[in-house]
Structures are given as C-alpha cells and as structure tokens.
N, C-alpha and C positions, 0 to 999 in steps of 0.2 A: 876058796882062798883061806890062808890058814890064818891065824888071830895074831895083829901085832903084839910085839913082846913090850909095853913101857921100859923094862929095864935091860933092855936090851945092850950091855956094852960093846957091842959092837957097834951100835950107832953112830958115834960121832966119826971111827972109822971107815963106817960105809958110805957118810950121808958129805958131800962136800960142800954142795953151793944153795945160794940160794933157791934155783928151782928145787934144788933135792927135798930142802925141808917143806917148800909148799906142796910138792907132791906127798911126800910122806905126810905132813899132817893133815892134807884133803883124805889119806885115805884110812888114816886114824879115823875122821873124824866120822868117815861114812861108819864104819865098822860099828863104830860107839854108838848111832842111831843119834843123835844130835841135832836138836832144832834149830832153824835159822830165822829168827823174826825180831831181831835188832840190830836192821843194817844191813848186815849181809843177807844173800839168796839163798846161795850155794856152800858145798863142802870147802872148793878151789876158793873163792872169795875170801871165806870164814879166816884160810890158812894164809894166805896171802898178806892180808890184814895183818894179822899178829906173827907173821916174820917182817913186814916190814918197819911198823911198831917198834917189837925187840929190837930190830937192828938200827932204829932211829931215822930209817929212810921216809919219806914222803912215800905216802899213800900210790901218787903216778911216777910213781919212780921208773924210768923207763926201764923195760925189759931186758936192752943191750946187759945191763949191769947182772941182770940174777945168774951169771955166768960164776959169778966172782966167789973166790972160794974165802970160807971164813975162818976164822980163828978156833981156839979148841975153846975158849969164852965166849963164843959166838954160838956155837954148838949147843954148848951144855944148856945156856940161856934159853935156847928156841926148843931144845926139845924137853923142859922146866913147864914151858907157858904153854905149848901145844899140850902134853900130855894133861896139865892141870883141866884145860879147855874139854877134852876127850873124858876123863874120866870125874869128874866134880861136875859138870856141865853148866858149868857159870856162864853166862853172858859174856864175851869177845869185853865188851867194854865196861865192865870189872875188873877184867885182869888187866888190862890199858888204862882205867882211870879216864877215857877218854871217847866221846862218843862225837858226832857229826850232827849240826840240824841248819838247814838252811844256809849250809854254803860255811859255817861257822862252826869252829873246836868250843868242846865243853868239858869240864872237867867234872866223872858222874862214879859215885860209889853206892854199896847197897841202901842207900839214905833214901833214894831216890830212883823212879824209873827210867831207864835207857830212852834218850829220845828219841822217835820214829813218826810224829805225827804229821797226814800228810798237810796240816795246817801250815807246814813250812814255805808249801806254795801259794798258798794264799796271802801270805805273807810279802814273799818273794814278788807276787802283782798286784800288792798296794793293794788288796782287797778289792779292785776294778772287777765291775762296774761300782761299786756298792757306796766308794767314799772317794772326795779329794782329798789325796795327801794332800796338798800345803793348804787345807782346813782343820786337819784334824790334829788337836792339843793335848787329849789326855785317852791313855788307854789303859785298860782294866785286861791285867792277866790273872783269872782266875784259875785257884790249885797250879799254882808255876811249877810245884816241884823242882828240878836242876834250875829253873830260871831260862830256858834254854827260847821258851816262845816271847818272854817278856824281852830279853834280851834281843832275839830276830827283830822283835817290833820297834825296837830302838836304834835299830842301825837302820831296817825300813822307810820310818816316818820319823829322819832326826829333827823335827820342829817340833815332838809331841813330848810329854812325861809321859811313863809307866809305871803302874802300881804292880808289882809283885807279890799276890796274894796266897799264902797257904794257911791252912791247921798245923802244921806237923813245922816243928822247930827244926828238928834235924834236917827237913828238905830246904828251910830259908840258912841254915848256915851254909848248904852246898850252893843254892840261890845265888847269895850274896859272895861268897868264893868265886863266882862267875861273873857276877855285875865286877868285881874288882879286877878280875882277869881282862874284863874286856875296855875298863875305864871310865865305866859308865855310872860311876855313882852319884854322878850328879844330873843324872836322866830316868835311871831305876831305880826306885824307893820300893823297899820289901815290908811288909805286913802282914802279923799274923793275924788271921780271922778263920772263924768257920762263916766260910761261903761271904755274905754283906754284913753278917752281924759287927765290925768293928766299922765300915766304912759307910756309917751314919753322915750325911750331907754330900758326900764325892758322888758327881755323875763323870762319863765319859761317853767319848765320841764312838768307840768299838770298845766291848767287853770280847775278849777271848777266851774259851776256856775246854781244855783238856783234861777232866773230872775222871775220877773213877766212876765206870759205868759199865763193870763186869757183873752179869748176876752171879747167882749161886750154882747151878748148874754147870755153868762155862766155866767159875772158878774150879771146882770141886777137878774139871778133865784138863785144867790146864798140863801144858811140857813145865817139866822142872827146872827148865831155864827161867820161864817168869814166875817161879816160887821164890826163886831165887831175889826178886823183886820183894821193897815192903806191902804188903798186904791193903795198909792204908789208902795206898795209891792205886789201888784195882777195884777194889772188891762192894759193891754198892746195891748190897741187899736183893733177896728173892730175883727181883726183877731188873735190878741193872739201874735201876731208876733213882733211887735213895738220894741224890744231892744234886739232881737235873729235877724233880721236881721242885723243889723251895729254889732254886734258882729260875727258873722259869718265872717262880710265882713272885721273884722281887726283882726283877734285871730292870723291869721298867721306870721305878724310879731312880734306877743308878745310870741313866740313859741319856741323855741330850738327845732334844727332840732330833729328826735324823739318824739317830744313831743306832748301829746294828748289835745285834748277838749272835757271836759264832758260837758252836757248841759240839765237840765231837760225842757220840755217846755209843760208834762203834754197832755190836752188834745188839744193842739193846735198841735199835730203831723201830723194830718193829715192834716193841712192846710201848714204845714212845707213842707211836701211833697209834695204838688201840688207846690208849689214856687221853692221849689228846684229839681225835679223830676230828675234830674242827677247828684247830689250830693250824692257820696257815704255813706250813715248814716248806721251806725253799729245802732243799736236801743239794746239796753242793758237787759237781764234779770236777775229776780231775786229771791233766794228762796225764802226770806219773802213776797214777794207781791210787786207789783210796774212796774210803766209802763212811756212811753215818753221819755226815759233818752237817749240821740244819743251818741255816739265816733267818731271824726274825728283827724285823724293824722294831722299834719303841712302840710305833701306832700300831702294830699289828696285837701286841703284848697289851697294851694299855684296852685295846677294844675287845680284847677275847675275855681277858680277864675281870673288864668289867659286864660283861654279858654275862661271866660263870657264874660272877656274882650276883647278878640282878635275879638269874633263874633260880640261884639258892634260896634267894628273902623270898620265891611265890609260894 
C-alpha cells in the first residue's frame, strides 16, 4: 500500500462524507504505527472519535447519518485533527480537550493524564461488597489529577464530601475546571499535599487513589503518546513503588475504623508483592478489563504495620 500523502489537495475533493474521513483517518492512522491506550482500542474508533468530536456530533451518533456529505469547513477541519493525530502522535484527548471516565465528560489538557482507570467501575458499584453507600461521608482522592475519580465519587455517593488531593498545581487548576464544570463545588474541595502531609487530623470512610506507579524500565519503553503525558503523573522510581510505599505506611490513620484503601499501582504489583509478601492485598477484578488494583481495610494496615514494627524494635 502506498504512503498517504498529508497534503494531499485532492483530499477534500475525493473524501465527501462522514464515513470517508473515518475510513481515511483509520488508515492514516494504521500506517503511522499509532498507539491506542486512552480510550479508544482500535485505529476505526481512534478516527471515529475525532470526526465526530470535530463535527460536534455525540459520540452514538447513529450511523444512518455518516452518509452526510460535509461542508469544504468541515473538510479542512477533520483532515487538520486527523493528520495532527497521525503524525505528532498526541493523545485523541489533547486534541478534543475532552476525555470520558465513568459514564462522565471531562475536560483534560497536557497538565494532566488522560483518564482510563478501571476504578471507574468500582466506582460505578458503590464499591459492593466493601461499603454502605448511605454510610459513607467523606472520601479521600488521592493524586486526582483531572479530578475525574474525585468527581465520579461525587456523583456515586451524593451523601459523602470529597477531598481532591494532588502535588502538582497545574493538575488542581484542571481539577477544579471540573469540580466547576460539573457543579460540584460544594461537594469537592481540592488540596494541595504531597500524599497526607497537608491532611493532618481528616480521616475518611474510602481513600482512593490512582498514583503514579511506573518504574523506570517501563517508563524509559513507554509509546510516545503517554510522553506525551506530564512525567509527574507516571513515573515513581526504580521500582514503581516510590509513593505506594509512604502511602501504605500512613493510610491508616486517615481511615475510619471500617474504612477501605483502594490503590491502583498497575504493573508494579508484582514488585508490590515481593515488598510486602505478608501484607494482606485483596487484588480487585473486573468485568470490563483491568488489573493491579489492591483493597486493604484499616485493621488489616493498622495490624501489619504494627507487627513491622514490633519486629523492627527486636
């Protein structure tokens, strides 16, 4: 197959409807070698996406319509964001400002990581078996980044407050762009701390948290789409581990008795495990896909960690 041309001016000539450009940019995109791990699967998805985006249609926009031929500003527009897509190899949801978690639009630029986590579902069933929603009153999103899981939790369990927590300023102005988008500023309260250091006396019923927990290896081969991401939000030392361990080692007094800790930490579980190899981790499943995600109670935290200790003082 020969090499598509980007500046092809014959394009907007040859290409008329909406299928034309999701075919055309699906085969852009194969061509260009193009990762898909925010969101979409596939090349057909990827393109789909961002003509229907550009074109302002909803996402299930029924098919009957991609008949429809477009304007010569319609054109130029789709084959702008496709090719930018194709040869810059940005994230789909950079060039849209616009990502999906939990059933919920968010508005996401390079400040912050694309959301995909599959905490969304857990989310999504109230955490069952683990907790009563209409018990539970305050909830801890740790490293929120976009605010996208703080926010799920709020529409979730609306009886509860959420803490919004990051380091990084630049991801609570995108945070709080969200909490505002969604009306929620009198339910999600944003916080800068590294990890509990600012949130001296607050316990809560469920701590969440989506940390960077890439080692050094994994980052070093990552695709150039999540370079494309800030750095802060990935990348956590040799082994992955760098901000899952001092969170481990303090969750329990930010806990009500009851209360759980979610933690994705991806593919440094296995290194989790060699570290903590008597630490009781629930490891979570899930029907849509998804892997790394532990549960630890308070009591489970509070007794490991004071045995670490005991055997430290012998």
């Amino acid at each position: 197959m020969s090499k598509i041309n980007y500046t092809n001016d014959a394009l907007q000539d040859s290409l008329e409807t909406i299928t034309d450009y999701i075919r055309w940019g699906a085969s852009l995109f194969k061509q260009s070698g193009l990762f898909y791990g925010h969101g979409n699967a596939t090349a057909i998805d990827e393109a789909a996406y961002l003509v229907l985006h550009t074109l302002n249609l909803e996402p299930d926009t029924h098919s009957v319509y991609f008949s429809s031929k477009l304007t010569e500003n319609e054109k130029q527009a789709l084959i702008e964001i496709l090719s930018r897509r194709a040869k810059e190899k940005i994230p789909a949801a950079y060039l849209t400002n616009e990502s999906w978690f939990a059933g919920l639009s968010f508005y996401v630029d390079e400040r912050v990581l694309v959301p995909r986590s599959p905490i969304a579902e857990l989310i999504q069933n109230h955490y069952e078996p683990w907790v009563d929603v209409d018990k539970v009153e305050q909830i801890l999103d740790l490293c929120t980044g976009s605010g996208c899981i703080a926010i799920a939790n709020a529409y979730y369990f609306p009886g509860a407050y959420v803490d919004a927590v990051d380091i990084s300023e630049d991801a609570l102005d995108v945070a709080l762009q969200n909490i505002e988008k969604h009306g929620l500023v009198d339910q999600v309260n944003i916080i800068q701390s590294d990890l509990f250091s600012n949130l001296q006396g607050k316990q809560y019923d469920i701590i969440v948290s989506n940390p960077p927990y890439v080692d050094a290896e994994d980052m070093a081969s990552l695709p150039k789409e999540y370079h494309c991401e800030p750095e802060i939000g990935l990348a956590a030392g040799d082994d992955g581990l760098e901000l899952v361990i001092p969170m481990l080692e303090q969750a329990a007094e930010h806990l009500y008795p009851g209360g759980i800790l979610i933690v994705e930490v991806g593919n440094s579980e296995y290194a989790l495990q060699q570290r903590y190899p008597d630490l009781p981790f629930y490891w979570l499943e899930f029907e849509n896909g998804g892997q790394g995600i532990f549960l630890l109670t308070k009591e489970q935290l509070v007794e490991y960690f004071k045995l670490e200790k005991t055997d430290e003082s012998k």
